[in-house]
KESE-736824 format. One record per residue: x, y, z of N, C-alpha, C, O in turn; residue in three letters. Coordinates in steps of 0.2 Angstrom, whole numbers, padded with zeros to 4 digits, always signed. Layout:
KESE-736824
XYZXYZXYZXYZala
...
This chain:
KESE-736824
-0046+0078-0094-0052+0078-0091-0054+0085-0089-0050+0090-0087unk
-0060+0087-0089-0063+0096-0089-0061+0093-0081-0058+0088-0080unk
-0063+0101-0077-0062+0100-0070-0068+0101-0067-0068+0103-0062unk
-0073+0100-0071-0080+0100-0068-0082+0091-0068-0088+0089-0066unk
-0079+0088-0070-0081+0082-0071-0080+0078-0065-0077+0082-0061unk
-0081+0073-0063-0080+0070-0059-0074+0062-0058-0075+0057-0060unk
-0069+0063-0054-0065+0060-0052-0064+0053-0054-0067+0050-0050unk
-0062+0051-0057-0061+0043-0061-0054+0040-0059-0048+0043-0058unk
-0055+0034-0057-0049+0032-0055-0047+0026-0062-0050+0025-0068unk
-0041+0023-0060-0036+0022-0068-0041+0017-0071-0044+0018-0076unk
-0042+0011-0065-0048+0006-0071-0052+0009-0073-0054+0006-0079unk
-0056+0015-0071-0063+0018-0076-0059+0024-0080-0063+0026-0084unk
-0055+0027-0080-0051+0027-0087-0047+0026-0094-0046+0028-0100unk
-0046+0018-0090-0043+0015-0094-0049+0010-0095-0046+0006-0099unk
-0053+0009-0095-0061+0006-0098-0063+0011-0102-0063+0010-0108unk
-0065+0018-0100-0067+0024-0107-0061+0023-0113-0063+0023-0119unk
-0055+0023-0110-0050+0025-0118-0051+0019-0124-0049+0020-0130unk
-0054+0013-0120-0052+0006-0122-0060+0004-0128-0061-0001-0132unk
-0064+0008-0126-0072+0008-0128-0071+0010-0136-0066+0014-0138unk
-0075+0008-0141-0076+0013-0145-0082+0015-0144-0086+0011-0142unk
-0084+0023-0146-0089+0025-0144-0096+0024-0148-0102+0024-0145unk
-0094+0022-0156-0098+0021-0159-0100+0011-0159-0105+0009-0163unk
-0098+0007-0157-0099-0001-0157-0101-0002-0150-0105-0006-0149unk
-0099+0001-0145-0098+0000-0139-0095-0005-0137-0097-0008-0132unk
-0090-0007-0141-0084-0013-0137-0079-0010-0136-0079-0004-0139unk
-0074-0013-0133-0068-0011-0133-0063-0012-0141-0062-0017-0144unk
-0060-0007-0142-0056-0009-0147-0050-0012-0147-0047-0015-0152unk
-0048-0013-0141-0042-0021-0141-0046-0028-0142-0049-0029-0147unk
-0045-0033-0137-0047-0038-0136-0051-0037-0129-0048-0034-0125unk
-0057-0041-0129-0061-0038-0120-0056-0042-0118-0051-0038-0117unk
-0054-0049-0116-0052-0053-0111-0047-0046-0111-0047-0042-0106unk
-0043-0045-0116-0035-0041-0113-0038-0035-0106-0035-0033-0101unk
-0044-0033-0109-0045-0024-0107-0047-0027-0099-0046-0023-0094unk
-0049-0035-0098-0050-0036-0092-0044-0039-0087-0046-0042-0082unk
-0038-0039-0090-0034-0041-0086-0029-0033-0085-0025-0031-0081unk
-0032-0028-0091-0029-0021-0091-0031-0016-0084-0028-0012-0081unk
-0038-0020-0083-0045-0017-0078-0042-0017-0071-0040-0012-0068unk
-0040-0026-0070-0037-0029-0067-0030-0029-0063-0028-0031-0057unk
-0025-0025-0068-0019-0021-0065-0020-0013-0064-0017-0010-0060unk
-0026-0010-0067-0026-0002-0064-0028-0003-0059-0027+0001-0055unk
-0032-0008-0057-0036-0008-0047-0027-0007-0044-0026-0003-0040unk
-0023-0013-0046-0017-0013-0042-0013-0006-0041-0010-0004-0036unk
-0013-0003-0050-0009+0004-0048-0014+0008-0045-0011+0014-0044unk
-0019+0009-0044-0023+0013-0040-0021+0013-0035-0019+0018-0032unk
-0021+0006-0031-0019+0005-0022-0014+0007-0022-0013+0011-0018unk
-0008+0006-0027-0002+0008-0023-0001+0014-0023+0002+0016-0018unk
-0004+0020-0028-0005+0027-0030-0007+0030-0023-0004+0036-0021unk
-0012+0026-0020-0014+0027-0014-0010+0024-0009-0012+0025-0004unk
-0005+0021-0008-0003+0020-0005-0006+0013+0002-0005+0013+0008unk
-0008+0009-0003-0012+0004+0000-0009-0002+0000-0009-0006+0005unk
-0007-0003-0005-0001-0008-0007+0007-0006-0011+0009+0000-0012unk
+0012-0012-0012+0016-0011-0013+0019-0017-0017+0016-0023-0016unk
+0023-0017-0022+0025-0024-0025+0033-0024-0025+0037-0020-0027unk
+0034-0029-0021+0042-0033-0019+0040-0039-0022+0035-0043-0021unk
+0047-0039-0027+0048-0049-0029+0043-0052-0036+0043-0057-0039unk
+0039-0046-0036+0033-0049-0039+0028-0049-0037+0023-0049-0041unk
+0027-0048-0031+0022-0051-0027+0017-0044-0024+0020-0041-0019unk
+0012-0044-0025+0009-0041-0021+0010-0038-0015+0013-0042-0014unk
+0010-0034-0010+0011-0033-0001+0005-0027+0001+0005-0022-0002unk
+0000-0028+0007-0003-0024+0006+0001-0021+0013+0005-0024+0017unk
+0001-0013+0012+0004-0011+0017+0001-0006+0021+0004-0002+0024unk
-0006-0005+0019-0013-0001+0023-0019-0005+0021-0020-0006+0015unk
-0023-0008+0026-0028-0012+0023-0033-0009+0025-0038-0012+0025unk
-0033-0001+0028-0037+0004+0029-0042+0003+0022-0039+0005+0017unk
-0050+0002+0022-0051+0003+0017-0052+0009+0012-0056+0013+0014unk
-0050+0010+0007-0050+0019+0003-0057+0021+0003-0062+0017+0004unk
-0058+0028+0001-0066+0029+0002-0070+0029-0003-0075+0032-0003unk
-0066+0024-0010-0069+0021-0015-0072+0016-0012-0067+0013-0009unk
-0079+0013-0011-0080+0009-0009-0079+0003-0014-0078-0003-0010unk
-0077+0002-0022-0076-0004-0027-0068-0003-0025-0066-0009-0027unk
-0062-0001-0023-0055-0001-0020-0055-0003-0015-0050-0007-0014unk
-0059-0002-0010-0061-0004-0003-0060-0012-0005-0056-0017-0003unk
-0067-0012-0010-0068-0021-0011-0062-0025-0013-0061-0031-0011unk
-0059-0022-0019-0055-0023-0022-0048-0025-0018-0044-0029-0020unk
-0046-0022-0012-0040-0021-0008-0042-0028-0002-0038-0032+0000unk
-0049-0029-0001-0050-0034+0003-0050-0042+0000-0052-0047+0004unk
-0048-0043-0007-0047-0049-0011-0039-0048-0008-0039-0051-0003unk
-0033-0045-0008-0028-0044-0007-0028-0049+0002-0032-0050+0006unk
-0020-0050+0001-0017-0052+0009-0015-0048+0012-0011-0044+0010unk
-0018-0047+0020-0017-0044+0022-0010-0042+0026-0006-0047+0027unk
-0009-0037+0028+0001-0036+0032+0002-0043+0034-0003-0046+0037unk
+0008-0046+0033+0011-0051+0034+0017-0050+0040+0021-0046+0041unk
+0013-0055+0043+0020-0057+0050+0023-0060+0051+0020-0065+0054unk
+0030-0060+0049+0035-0067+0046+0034-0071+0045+0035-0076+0048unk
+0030-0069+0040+0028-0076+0031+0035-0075+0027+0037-0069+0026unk
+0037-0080+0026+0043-0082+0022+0043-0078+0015+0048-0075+0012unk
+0036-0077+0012+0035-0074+0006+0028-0072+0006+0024-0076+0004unk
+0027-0065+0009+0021-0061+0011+0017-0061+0002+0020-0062-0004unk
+0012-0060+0003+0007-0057-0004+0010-0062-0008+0014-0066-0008unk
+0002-0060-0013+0000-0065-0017+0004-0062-0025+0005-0056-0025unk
+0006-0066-0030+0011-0064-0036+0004-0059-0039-0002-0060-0038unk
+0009-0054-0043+0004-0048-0044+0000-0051-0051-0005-0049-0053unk
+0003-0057-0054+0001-0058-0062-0005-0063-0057-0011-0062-0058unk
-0003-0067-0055-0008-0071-0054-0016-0069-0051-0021-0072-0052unk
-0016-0064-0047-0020-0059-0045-0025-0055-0051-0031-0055-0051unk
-0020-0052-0056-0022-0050-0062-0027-0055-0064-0033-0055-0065unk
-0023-0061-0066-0028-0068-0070-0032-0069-0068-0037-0068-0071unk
-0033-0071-0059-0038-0073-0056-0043-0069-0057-0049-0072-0057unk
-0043-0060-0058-0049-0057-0054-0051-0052-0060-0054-0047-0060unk
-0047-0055-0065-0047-0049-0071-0056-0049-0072-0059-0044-0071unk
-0060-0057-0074-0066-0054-0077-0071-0051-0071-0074-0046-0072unk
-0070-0053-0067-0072-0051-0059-0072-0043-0057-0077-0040-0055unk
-0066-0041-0058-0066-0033-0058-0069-0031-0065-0075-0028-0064unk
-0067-0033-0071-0071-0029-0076-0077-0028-0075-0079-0022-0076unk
-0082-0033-0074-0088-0031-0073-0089-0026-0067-0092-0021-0067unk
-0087-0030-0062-0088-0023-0055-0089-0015-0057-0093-0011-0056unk
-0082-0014-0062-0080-0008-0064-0086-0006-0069-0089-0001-0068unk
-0088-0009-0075-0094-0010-0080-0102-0006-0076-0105-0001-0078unk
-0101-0010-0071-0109-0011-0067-0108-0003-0063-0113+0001-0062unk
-0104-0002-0061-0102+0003-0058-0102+0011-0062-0102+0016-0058unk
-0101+0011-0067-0100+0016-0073-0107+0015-0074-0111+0019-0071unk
-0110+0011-0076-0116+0011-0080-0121+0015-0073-0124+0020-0073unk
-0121+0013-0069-0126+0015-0062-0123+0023-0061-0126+0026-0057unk
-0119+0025-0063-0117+0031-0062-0118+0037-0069-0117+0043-0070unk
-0120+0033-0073-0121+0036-0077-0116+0037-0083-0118+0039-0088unk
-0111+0035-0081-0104+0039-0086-0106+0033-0091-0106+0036-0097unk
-0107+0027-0092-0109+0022-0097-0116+0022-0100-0120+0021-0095unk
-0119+0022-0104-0126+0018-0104-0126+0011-0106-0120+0009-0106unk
-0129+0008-0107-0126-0001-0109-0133-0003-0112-0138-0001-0111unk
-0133-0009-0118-0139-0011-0121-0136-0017-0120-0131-0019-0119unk
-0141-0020-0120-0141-0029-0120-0143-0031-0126-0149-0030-0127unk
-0141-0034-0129-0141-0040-0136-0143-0046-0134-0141-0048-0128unk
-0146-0049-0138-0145-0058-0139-0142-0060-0143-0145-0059-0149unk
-0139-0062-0144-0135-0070-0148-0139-0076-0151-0137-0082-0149unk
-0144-0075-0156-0147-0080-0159-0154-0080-0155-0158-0084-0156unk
-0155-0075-0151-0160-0074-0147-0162-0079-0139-0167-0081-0137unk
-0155-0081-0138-0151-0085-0130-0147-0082-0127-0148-0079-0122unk
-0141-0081-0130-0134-0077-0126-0135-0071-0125-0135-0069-0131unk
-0136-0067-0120-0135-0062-0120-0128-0057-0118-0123-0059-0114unk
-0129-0052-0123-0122-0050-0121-0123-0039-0121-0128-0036-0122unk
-0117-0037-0120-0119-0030-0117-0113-0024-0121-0107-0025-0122unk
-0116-0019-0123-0114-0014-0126-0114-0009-0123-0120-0006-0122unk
-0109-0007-0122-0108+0003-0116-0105+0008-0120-0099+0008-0121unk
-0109+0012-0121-0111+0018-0123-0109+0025-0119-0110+0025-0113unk
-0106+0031-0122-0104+0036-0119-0111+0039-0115-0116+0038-0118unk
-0110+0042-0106-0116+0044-0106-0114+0052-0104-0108+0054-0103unk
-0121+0055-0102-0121+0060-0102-0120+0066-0097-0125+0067-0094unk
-0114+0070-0095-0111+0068-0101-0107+0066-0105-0107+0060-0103unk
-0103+0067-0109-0099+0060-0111-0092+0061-0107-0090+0066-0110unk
-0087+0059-0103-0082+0059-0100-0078+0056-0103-0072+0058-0102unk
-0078+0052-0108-0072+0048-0111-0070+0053-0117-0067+0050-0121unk
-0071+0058-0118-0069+0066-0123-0064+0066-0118-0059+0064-0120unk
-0065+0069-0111-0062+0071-0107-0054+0066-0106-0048+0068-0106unk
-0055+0061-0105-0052+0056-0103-0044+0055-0110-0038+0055-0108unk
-0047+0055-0115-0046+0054-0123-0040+0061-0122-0034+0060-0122unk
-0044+0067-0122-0040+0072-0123-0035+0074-0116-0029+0075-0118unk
-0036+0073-0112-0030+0072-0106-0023+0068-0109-0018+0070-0110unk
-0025+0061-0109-0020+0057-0112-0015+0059-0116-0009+0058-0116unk
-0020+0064-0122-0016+0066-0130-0011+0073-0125-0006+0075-0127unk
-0015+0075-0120-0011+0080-0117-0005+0080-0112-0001+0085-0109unk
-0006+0070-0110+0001+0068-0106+0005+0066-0110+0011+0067-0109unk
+0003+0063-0116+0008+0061-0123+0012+0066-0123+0018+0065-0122unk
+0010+0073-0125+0013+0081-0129+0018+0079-0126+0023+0078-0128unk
+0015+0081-0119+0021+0084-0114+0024+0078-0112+0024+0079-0106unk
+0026+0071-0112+0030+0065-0111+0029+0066-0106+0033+0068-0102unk
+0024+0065-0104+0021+0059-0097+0023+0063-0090+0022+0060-0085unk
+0024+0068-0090+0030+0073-0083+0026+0069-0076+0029+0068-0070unk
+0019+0067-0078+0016+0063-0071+0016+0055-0071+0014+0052-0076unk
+0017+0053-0066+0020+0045-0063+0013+0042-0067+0013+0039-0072unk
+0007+0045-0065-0003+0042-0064-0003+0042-0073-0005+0037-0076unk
+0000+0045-0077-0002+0047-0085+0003+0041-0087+0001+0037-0090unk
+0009+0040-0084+0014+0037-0087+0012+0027-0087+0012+0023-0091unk
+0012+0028-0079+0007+0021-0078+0000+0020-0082-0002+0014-0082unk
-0005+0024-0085-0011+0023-0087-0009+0026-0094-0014+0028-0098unk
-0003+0025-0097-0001+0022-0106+0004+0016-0105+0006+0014-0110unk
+0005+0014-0100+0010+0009-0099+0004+0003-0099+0005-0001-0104unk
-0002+0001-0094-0009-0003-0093-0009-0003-0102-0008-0008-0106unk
-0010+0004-0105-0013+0004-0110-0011+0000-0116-0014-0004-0119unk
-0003+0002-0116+0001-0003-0120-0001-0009-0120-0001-0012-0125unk
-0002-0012-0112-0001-0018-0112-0004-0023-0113-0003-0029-0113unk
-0012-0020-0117-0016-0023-0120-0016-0022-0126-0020-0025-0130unk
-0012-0017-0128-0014-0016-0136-0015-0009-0138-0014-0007-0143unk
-0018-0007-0134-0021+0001-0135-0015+0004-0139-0016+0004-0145unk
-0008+0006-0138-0005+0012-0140-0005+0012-0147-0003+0018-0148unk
-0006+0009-0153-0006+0012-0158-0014+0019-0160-0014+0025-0163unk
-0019+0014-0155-0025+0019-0157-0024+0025-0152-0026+0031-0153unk
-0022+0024-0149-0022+0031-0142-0016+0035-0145-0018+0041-0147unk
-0009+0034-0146-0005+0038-0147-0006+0043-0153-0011+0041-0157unk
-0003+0049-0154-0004+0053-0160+0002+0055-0163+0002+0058-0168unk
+0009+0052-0159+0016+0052-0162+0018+0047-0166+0023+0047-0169unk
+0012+0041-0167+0013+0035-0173+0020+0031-0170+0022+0031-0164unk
+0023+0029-0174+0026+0023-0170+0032+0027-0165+0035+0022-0162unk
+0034+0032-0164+0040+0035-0159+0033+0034-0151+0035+0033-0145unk
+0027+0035-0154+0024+0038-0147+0022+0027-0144+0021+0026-0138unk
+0022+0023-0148+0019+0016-0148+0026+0014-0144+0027+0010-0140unk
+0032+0018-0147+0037+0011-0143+0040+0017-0136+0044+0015-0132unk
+0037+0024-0135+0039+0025-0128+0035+0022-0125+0037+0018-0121unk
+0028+0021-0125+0022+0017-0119+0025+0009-0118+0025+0006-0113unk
+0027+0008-0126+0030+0001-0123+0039+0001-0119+0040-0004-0115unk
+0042+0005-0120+0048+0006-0116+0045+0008-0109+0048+0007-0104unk
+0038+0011-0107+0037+0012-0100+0033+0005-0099+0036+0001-0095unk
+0029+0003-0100+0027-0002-0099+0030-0007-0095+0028-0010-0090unk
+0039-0009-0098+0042-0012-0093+0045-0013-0090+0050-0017-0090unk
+0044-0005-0086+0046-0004-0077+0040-0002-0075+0040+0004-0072unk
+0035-0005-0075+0029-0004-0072+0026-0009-0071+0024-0011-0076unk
+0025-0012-0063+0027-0021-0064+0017-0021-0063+0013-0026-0063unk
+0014-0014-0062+0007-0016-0065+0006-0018-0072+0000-0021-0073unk
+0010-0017-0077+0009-0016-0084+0011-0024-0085+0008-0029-0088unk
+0018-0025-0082+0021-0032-0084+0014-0037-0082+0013-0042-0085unk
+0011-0036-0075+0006-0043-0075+0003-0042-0080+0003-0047-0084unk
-0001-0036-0081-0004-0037-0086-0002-0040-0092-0005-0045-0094unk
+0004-0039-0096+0006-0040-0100+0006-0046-0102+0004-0048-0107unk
+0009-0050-0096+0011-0059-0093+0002-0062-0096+0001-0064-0102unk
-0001-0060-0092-0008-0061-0094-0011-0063-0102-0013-0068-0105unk
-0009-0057-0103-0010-0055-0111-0006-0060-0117-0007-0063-0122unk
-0002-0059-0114+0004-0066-0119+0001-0072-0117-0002-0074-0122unk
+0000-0076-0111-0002-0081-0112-0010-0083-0112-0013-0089-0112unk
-0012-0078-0113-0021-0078-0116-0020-0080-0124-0023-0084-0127unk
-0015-0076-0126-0014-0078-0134-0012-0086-0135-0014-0089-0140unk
-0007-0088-0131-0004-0096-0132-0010-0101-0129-0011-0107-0130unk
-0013-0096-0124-0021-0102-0122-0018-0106-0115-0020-0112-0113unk
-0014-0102-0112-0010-0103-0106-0013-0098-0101-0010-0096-0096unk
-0018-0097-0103-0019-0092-0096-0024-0096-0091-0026-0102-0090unk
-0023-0090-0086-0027-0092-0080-0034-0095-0080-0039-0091-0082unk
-0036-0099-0078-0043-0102-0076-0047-0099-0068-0049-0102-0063unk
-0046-0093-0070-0052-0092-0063-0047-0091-0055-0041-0090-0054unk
-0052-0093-0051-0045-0097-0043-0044-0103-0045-0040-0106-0041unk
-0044-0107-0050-0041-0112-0051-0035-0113-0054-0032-0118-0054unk
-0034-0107-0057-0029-0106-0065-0022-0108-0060-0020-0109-0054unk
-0019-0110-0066-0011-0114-0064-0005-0106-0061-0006-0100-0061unk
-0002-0110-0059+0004-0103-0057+0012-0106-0062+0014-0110-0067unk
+0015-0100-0058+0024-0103-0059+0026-0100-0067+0022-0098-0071unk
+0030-0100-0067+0034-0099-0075+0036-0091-0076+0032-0087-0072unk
+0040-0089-0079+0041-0082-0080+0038-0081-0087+0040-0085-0092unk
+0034-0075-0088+0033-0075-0094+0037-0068-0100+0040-0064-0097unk
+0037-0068-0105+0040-0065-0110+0038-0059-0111+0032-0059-0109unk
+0041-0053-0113+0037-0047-0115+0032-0048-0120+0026-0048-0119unk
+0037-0050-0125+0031-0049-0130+0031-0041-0135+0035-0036-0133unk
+0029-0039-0140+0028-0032-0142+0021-0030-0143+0019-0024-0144unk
């Protein structure tokens, strides 16, 4: 990222890398890119020191809100400091599930009003309407793109680059993002799972393929789920 640009946190990051520039979708799968959206809110809080994950579970351990005001909102869906509850915070995958489409757009709506996105509206048969986000001006995700290829080079030296190819993996991204070909595909996935933001994610992502995923606040809980490749 230039150093004139303005400050992006991992979900709008990891939203630019996932975009193509010329379609305006994402090049994985959307649901995946919003359960991807969905775990960088988490490693943002903890980056900041807002939360923490024991057990699996989520723990918020500063409910001060960050001076992101969508982090702020984001950190207040979270439980707050727990005082001997048997088993504080909510499981970090289930949080993923619930709020992946929810955050995605937040983070959408938020880029497009800021300019970093342009967005067009389509119809569908001339009924469904749906929406395409475009680099704006000026374009940030160059910057985003070429950072990444320069935490790849140098093998990740920072915790923020290593967790934001680890998200990436865990939707699919690393073939398209890496420039090492498959040596550079199977480090993001060997970091992927010690980064228990990347594993919800992941959890998510597997059981969206078997048709087991979450339905919303009502989606089911329980089960451990498998890596996966």
């Amino acid at each position: 990222m230039t150093h004139d640009a303005p400050a992006l946190t991992l979900p709008e990051e990891l939203i630019l890398l996932a975009l193509d520039p010329d379609r305006g979708k994402p090049t994985c799968n959307a649901r995946d890119l919003a359960y991807g959206t969905a775990g960088a809110v988490l490693a943002e809080l903890e980056i900041q020191g807002r939360i923490r994950e024991e057990g699996g579970r989520v723990q918020v351990v500063n409910p001060l809100d960050p001076a992101d005001p969508l982090l702020a909102a984001m950190l207040r869906t979270l439980d707050p400091p727990a005082k001997g509850r048997r088993r504080p915070g909510i499981r970090a995958r289930r949080w993923v599930g619930d709020y992946d489409r929810y955050v995605q757009e937040k983070y959408l709506d938020s880029l497009v009003e800021r300019s970093v996105l342009s967005r067009r509206t389509h119809r569908f048969l001339g009924v469904i309407s749906y929406h395409r986000h475009f680099p704006g001006v000026p374009d940030l995700s160059r910057g985003v793109l070429d950072r990444f290829a320069a935490a790849e080079a140098a093998g990740y030296p920072d915790h923020r680059d290593r967790v934001l190819a680890s998200l990436a993996s865990a939707i699919g991204l690393a073939g398209d993002l890496t420039r090492l070909g498959r040596t550079g595909r199977t480090v993001m996935k060997v970091m992927r799972r010690s980064e228990w933001t990347a594993v919800a994610v992941r959890y998510n992502v597997k059981q969206n393929e078997t048709g087991n995923g979450w339905s919303g606040y009502s989606g089911g809980g329980g089960g451990s789920g498998g890596d996966g490749d």
